[in-house]
SEZA-814063 format. One record per atom (N, C-alpha, C): x, y, z; residue in three letters. Coordinates in steps of 0.1 Angstrom, whole numbers, padded with zeros to 4 digits, always signed. Layout:
BEGIN
XYZALA
...
This chain:
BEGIN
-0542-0935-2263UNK
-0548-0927-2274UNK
-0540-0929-2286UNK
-0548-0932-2300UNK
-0539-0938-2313UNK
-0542-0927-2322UNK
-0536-0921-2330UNK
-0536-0910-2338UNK
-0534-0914-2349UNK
-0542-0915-2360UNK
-0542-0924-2375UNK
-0539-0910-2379UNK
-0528-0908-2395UNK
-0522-0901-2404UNK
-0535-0900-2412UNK
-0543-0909-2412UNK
-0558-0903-2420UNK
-0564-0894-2416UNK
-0565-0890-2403UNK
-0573-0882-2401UNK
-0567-0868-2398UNK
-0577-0858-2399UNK
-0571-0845-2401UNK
-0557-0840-2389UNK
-0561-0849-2374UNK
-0550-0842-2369UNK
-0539-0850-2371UNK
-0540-0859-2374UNK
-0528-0871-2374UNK
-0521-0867-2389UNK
-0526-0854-2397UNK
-0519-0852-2412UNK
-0511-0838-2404UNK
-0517-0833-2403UNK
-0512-0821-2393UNK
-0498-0822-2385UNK
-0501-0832-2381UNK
-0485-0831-2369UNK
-0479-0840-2379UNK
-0483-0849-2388UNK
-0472-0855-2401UNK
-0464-0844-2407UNK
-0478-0828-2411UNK
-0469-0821-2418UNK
-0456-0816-2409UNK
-0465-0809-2399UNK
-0456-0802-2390UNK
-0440-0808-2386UNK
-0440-0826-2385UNK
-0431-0831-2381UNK
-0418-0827-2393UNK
-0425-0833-2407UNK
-0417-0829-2421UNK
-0414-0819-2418UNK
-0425-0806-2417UNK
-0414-0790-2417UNK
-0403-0794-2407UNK
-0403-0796-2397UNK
-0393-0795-2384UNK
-0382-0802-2389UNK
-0386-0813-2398UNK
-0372-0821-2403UNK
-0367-0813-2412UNK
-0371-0810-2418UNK
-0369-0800-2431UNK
-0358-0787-2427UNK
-0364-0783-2417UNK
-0361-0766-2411UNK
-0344-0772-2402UNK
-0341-0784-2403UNK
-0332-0789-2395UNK
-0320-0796-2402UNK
-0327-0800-2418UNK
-0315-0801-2424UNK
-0311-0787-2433UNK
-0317-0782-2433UNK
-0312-0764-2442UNK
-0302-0761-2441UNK
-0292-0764-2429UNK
-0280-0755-2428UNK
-0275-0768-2433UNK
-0271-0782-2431UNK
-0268-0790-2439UNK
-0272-0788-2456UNK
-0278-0790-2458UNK
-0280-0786-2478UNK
-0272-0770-2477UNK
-0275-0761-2473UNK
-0266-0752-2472UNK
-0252-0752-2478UNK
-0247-0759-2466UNK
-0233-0763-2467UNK
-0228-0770-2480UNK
-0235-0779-2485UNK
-0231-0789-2497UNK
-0235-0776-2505UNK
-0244-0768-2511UNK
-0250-0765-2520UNK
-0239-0750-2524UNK
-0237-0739-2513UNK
-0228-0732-2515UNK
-0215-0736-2522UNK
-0207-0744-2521UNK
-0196-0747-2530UNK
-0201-0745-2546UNK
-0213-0749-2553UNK
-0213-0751-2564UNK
-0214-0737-2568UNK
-0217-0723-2560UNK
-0211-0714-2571UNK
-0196-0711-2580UNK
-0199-0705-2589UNK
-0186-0699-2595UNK
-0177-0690-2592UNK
-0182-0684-2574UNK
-0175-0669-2571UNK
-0166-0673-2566UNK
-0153-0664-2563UNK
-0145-0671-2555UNK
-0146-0668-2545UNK
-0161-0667-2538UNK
-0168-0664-2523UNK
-0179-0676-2523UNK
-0182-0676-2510UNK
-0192-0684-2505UNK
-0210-0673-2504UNK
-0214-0680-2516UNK
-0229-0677-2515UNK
-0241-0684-2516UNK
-0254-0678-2512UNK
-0266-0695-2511UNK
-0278-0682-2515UNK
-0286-0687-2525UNK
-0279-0698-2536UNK
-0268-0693-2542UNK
-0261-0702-2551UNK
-0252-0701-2554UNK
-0251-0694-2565UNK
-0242-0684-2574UNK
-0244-0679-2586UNK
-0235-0692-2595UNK
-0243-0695-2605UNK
-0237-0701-2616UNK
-0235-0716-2610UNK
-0226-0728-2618UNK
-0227-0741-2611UNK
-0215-0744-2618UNK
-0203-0747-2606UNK
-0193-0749-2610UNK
-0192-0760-2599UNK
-0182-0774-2602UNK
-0178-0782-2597UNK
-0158-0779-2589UNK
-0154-0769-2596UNK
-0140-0764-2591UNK
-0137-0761-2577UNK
-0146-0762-2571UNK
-0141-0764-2555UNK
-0145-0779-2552UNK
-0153-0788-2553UNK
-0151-0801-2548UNK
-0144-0804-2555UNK
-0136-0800-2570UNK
-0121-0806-2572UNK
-0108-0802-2563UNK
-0114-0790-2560UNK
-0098-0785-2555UNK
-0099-0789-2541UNK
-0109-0792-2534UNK
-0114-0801-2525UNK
-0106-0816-2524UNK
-0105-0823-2535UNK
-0102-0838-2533UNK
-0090-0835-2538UNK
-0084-0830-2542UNK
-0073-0829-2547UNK
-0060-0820-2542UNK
-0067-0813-2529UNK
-0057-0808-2519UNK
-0049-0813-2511UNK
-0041-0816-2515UNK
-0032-0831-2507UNK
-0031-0827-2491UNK
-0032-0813-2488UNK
-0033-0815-2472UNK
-0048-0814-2464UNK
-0057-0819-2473UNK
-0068-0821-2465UNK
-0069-0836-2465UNK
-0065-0841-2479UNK
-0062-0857-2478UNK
-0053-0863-2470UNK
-0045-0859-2462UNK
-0038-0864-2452UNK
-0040-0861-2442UNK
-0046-0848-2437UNK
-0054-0848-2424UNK
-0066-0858-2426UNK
-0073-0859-2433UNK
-0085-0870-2436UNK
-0078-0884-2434UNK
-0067-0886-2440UNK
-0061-0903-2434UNK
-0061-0902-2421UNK
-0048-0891-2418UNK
-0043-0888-2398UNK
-0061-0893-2391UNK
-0072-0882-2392UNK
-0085-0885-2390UNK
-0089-0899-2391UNK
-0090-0906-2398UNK
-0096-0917-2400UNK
-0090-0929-2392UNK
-0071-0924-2393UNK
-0066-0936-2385UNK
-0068-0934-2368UNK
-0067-0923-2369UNK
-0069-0917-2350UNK
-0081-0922-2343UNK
-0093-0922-2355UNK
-0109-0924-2352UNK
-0108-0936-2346UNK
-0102-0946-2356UNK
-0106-0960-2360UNK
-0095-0970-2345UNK
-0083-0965-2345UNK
-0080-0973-2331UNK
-0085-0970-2323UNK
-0090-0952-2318UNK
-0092-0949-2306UNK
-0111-0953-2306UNK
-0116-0957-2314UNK
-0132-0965-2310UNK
-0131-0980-2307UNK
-0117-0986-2316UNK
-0115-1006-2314UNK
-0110-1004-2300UNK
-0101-0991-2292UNK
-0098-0991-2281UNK
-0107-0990-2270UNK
-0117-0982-2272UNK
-0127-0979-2265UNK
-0139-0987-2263UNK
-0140-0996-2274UNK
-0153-1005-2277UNK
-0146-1016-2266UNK
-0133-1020-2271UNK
-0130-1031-2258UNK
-0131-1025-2243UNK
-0125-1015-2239UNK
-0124-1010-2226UNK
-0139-1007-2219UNK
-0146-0999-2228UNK
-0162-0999-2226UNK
-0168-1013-2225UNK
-0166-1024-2230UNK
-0173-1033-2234UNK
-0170-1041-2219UNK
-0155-1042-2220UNK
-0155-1047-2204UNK
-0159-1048-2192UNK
-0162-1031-2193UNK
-0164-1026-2179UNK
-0176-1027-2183UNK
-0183-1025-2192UNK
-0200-1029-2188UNK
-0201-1041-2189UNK
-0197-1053-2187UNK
-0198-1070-2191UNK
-0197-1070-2171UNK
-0183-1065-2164UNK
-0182-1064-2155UNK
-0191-1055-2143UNK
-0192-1045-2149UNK
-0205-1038-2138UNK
-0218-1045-2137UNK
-0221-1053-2147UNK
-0231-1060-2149UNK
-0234-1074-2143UNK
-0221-1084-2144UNK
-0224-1095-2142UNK
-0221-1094-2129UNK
-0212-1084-2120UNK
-0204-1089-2106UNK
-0208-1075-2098UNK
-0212-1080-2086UNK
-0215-1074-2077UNK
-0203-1072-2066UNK
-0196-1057-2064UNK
-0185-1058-2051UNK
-0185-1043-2051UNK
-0181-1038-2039UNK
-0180-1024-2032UNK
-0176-1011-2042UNK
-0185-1002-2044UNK
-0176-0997-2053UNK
-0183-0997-2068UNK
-0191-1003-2071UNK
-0194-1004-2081UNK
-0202-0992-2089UNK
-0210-0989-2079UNK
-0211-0973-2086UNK
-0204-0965-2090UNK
-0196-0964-2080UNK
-0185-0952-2081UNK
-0178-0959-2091UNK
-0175-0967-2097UNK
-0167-0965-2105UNK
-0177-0970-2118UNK
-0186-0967-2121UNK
-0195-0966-2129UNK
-0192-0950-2130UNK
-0196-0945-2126UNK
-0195-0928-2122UNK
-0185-0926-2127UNK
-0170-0929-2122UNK
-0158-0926-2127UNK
-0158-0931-2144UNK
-0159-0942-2146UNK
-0158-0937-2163UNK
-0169-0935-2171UNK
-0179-0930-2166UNK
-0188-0917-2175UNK
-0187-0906-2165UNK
-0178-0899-2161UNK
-0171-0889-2157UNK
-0164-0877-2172UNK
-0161-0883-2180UNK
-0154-0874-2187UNK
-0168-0867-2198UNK
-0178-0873-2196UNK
-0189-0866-2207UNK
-0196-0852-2199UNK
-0191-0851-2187UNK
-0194-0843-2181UNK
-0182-0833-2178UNK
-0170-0835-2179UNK
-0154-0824-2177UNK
-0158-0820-2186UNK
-0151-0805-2190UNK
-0152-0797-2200UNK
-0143-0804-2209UNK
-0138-0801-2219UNK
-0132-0803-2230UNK
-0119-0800-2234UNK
-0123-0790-2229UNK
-0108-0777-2225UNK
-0101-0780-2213UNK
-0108-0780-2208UNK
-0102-0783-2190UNK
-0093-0800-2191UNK
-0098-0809-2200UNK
-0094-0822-2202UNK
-0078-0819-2210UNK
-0080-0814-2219UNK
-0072-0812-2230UNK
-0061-0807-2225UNK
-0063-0796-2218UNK
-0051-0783-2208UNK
-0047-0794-2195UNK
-0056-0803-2191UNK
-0050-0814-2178UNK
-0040-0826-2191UNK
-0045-0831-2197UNK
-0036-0839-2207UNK
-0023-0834-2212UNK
-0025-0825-2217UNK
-0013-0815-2223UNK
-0001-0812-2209UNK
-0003-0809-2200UNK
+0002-0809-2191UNK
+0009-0823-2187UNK
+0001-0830-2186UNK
+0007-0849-2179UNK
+0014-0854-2189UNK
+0014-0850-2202UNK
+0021-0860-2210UNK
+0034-0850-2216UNK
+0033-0838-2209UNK
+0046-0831-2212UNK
+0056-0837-2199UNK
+0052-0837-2187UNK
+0057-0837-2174UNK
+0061-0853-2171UNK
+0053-0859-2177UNK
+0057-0873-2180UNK
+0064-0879-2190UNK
+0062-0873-2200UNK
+0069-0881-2215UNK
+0064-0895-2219UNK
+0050-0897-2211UNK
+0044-0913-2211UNK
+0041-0918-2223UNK
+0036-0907-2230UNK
+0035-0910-2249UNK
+0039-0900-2256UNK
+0039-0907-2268UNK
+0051-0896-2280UNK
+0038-0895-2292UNK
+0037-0889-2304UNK
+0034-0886-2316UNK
+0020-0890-2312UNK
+0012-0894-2316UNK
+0001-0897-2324UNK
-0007-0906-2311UNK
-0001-0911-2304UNK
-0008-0919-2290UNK
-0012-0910-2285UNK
-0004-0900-2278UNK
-0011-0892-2268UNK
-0027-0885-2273UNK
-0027-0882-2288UNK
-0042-0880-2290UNK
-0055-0894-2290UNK
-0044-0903-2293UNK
-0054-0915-2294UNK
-0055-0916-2276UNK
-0048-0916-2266UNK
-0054-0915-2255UNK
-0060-0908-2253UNK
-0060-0895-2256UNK
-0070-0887-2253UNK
-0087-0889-2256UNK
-0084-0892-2266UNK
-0099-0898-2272UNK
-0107-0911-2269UNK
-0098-0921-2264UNK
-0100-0935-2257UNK
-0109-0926-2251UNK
-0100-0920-2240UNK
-0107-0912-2224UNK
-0124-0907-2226UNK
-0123-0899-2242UNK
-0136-0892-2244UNK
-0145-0903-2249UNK
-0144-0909-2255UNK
-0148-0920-2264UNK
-0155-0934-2253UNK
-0152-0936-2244UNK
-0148-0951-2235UNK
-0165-0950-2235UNK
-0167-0934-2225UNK
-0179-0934-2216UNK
-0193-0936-2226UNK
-0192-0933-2240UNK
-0202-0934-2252UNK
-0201-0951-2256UNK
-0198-0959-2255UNK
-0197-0972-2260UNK
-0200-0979-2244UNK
-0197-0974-2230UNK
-0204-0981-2216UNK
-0215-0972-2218UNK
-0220-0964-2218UNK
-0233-0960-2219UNK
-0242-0965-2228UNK
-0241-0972-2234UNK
-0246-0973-2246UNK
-0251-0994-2247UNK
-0233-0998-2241UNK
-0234-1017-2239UNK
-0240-1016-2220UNK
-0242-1005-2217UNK
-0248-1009-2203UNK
-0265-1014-2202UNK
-0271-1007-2210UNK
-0286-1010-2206UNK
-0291-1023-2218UNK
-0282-1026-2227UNK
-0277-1035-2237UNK
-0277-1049-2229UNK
-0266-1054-2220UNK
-0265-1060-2212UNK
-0270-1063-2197UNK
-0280-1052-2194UNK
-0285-1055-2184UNK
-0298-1059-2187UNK
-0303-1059-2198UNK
-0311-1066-2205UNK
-0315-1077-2207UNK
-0301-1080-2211UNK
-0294-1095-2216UNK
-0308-1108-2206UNK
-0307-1121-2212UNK
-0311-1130-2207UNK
-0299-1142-2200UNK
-0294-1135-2189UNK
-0285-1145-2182UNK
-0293-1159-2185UNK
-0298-1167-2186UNK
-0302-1178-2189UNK
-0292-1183-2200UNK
-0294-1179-2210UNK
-0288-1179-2223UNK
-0274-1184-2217UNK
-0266-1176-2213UNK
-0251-1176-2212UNK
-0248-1191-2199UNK
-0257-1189-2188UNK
-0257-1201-2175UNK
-0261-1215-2186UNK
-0270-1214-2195UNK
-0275-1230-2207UNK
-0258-1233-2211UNK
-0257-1223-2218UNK
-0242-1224-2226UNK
-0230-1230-2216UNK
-0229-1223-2208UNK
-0217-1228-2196UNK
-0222-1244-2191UNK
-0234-1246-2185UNK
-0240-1260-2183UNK
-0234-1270-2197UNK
-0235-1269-2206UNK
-0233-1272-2217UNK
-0220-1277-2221UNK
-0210-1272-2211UNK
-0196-1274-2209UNK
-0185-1260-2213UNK
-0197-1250-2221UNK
-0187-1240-2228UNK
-0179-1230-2214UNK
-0163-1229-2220UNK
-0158-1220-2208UNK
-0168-1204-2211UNK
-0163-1198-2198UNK
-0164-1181-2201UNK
-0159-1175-2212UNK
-0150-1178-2213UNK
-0146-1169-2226UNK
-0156-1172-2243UNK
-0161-1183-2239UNK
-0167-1193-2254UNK
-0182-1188-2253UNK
-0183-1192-2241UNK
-0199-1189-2239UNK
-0202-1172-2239UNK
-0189-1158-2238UNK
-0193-1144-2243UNK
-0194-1146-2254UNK
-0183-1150-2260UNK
-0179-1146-2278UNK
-0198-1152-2289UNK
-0195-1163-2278UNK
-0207-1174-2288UNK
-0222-1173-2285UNK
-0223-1166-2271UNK
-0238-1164-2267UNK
-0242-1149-2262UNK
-0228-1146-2257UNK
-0234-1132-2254UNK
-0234-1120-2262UNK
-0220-1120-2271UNK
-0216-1112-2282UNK
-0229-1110-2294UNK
-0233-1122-2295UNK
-0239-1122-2308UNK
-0255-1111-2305UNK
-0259-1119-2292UNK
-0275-1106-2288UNK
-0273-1094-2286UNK
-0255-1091-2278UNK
-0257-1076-2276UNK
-0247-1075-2287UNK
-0249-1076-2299UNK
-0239-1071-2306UNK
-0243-1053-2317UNK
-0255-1051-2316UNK
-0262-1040-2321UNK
-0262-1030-2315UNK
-0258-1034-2297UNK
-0255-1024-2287UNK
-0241-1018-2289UNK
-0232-1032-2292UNK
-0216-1028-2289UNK
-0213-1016-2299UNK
-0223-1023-2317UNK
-0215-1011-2325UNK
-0219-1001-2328UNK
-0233-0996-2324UNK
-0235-0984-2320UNK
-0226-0977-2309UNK
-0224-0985-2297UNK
-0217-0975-2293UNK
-0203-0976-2301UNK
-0199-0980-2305UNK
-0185-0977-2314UNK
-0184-0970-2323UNK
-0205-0969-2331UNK
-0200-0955-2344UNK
-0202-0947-2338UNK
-0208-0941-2325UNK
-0206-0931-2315UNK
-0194-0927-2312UNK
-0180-0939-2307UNK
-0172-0935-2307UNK
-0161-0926-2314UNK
-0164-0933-2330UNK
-0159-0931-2338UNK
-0160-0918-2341UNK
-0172-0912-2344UNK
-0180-0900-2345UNK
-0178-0891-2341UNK
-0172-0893-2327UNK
-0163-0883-2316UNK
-0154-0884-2317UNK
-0142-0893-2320UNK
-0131-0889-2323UNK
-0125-0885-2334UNK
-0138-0891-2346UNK
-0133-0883-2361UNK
-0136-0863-2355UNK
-0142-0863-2349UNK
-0149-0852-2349UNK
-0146-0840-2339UNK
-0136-0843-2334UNK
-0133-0835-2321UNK
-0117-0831-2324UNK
-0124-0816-2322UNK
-0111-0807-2328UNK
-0106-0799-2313UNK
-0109-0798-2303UNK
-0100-0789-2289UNK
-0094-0801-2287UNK
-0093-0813-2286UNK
-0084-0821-2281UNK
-0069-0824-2288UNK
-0077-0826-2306UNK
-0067-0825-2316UNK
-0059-0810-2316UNK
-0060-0796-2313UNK
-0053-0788-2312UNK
-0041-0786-2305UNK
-0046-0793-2291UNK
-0036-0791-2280UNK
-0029-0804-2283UNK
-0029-0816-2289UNK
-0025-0829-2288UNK
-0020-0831-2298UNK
-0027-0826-2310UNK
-0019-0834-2322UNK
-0006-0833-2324UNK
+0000-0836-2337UNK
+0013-0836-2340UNK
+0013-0824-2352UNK
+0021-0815-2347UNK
+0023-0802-2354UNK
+0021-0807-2372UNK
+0031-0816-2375UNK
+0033-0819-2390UNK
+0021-0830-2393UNK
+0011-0834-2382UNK
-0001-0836-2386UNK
-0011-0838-2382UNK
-0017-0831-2390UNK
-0032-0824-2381UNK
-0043-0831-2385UNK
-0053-0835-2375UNK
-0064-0837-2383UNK
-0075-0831-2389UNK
-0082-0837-2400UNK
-0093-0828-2407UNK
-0096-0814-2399UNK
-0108-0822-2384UNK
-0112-0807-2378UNK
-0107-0795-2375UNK
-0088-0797-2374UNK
-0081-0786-2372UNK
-0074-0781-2382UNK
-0072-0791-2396UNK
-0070-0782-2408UNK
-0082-0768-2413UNK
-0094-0781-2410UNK
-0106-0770-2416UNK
-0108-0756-2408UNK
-0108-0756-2394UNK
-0105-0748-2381UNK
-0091-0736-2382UNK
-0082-0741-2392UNK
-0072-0733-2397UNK
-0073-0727-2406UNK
-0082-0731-2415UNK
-0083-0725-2429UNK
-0092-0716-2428UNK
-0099-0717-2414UNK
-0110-0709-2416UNK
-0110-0698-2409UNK
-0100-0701-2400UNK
-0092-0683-2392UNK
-0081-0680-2405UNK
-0074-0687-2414UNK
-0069-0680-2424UNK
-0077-0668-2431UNK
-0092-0678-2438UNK
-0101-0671-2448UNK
-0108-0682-2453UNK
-0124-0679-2454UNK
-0133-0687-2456UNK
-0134-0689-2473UNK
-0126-0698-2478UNK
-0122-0703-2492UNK
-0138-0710-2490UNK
-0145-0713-2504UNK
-0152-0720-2508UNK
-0149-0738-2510UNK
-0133-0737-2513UNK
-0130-0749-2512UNK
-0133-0758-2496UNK
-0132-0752-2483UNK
-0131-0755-2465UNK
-0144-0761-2467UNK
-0159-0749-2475UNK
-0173-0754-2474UNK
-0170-0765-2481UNK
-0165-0772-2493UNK
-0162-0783-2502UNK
-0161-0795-2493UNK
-0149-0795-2486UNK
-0148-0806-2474UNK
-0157-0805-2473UNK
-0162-0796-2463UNK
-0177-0804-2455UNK
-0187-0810-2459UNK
-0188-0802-2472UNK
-0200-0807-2482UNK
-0196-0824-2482UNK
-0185-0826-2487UNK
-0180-0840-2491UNK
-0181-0849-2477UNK
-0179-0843-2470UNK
-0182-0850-2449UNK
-0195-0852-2454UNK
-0207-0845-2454UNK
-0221-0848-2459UNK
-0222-0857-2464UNK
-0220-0857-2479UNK
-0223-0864-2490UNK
-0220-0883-2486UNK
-0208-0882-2483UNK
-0198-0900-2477UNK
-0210-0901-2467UNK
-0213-0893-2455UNK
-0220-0897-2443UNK
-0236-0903-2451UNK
-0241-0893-2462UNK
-0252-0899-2468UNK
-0252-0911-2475UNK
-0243-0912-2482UNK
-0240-0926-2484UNK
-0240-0937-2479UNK
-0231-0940-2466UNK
-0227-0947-2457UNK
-0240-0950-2454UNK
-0247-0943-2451UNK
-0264-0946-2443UNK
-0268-0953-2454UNK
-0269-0945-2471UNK
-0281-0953-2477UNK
-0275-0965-2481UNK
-0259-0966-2479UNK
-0257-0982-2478UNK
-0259-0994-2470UNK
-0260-0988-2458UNK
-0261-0992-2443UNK
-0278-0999-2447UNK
-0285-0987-2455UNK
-0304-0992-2453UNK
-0303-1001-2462UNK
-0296-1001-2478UNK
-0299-1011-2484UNK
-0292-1027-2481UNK
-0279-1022-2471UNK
-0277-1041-2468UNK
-0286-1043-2458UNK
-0292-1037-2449UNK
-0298-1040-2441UNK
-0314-1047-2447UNK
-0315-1035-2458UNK
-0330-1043-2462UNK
-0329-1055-2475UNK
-0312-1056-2478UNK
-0316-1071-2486UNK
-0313-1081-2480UNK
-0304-1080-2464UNK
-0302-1091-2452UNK
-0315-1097-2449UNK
-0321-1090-2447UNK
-0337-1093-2437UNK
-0341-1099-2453UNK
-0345-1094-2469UNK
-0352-1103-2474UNK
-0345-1115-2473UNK
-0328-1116-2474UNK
-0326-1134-2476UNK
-0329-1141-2465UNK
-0331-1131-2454UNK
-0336-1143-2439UNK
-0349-1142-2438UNK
């Protein structure tokens, strides 16, 4: 059954769908739109229109450094995870031997452990061990949460795949390693980096792991903002977020416009 937007019911569930989009970003505009009062409280709307908290916002040197600590913590622990994910779904996929489930199960196991229960078992092993110091032990931690979002994601990616493709290439004389990079990388490659800004996404973003893990003298974003906000809810804390918003809106409408002037030069 086809439902044309011309006709009365097909405008109907158009509008309906708009409201529901609508009713779903509110607390998003919320969040950006509160900073611009002049109080030194948080209110919506806002009284008056002042720009002095997304200054005091960018110019708070310890949110700009938890925002670096964040960005660098994100950025190895998804290049970490995009490989380790990528493998194990290249290998669950192409090779068949005992066990394969189960260890499919085992690493998308952690999207199901609590968070806390992970964090309180980590915290524990890397005290009792001493296996990593500073700034690793949270990028492990995140690998761990991160891995199962990039194999979930390159698994149904690759079982897709047209083995043909890769068996032409090898016939052809190319090794294994030439014939992934050169035939298989390139088809699932839309799969890999989704799951990677997934990854990413979760490790910029995940604050019970960074509490128990991070390094006292440096915290990331989610647990400065998480601090500031058991201090007192400054209009500057909504500022950040607003500005998390704003970059993430961007990022996308950059994302659409290279995407839509790639496709005109091809």
């Amino acid at each position: 059954m086809t439902i044309s937007f011309r006709s009365p019911l097909g405008f109907v569930l158009l509008l309906l769908a708009v409201l529901a989009f609508v009713y779903l970003l509110l607390p998003i505009l919320v969040v950006v739109a509160a900073p611009l009062g002049d109080t030194g409280y948080l209110a919506f709307p806002p009284r008056g229109l002042t720009f002095k908290w997304y200054a005091a916002a960018l110019h708070d040197t310890r949110y700009l450094s938890a925002l670096a600590v964040s960005l660098r913590i994100a950025l190895v622990s998804a290049l970490i995870a995009c490989t380790i994910g990528v493998a194990a779904a290249y290998a669950l996929t192409r090779f068949s031997f005992p066990g394969r489930r189960l260890l499919e199960a085992i690493f998308l196991s952690p999207l199901i452990l609590p968070t806390l229960v992970l964090a309180v078992g980590l915290t524990l092993f890397f005290t009792r061990t001493g296996l990593l110091a500073g700034s690793w032990k949270l990028v492990a931690a995140h690998v761990i949460v991160c891995t199962p979002y990039v194999l979930r994601v390159s698994l149904p990616v690759l079982r897709r795949f047209d083995r043909s493709l890769e068996e032409a290439a090898r016939n052809l004389g190319a090794s294994p390693v030439a014939a992934f990079f050169l035939v298989v990388l390139p088809v699932v490659r839309p799969g890999i980096v989704a799951g990677t800004v997934l990854a990413f996404i979760t490790s910029f973003d995940e604050v019970v792991l960074a509490l128990f893990l991070a390094e006292p003298g440096a915290p990331t974003l989610p647990v400065m903002i998480y601090s500031a906000v058991q201090l007192g809810f400054e209009p500057s804390v909504a500022a950040v977020s607003g500005l998390l918003v704003l970059a993430t809106l961007g990022l996308m409408i950059l994302y659409h416009l290279l995407g839509t002037f790639g496709g005109r030069r091809n």
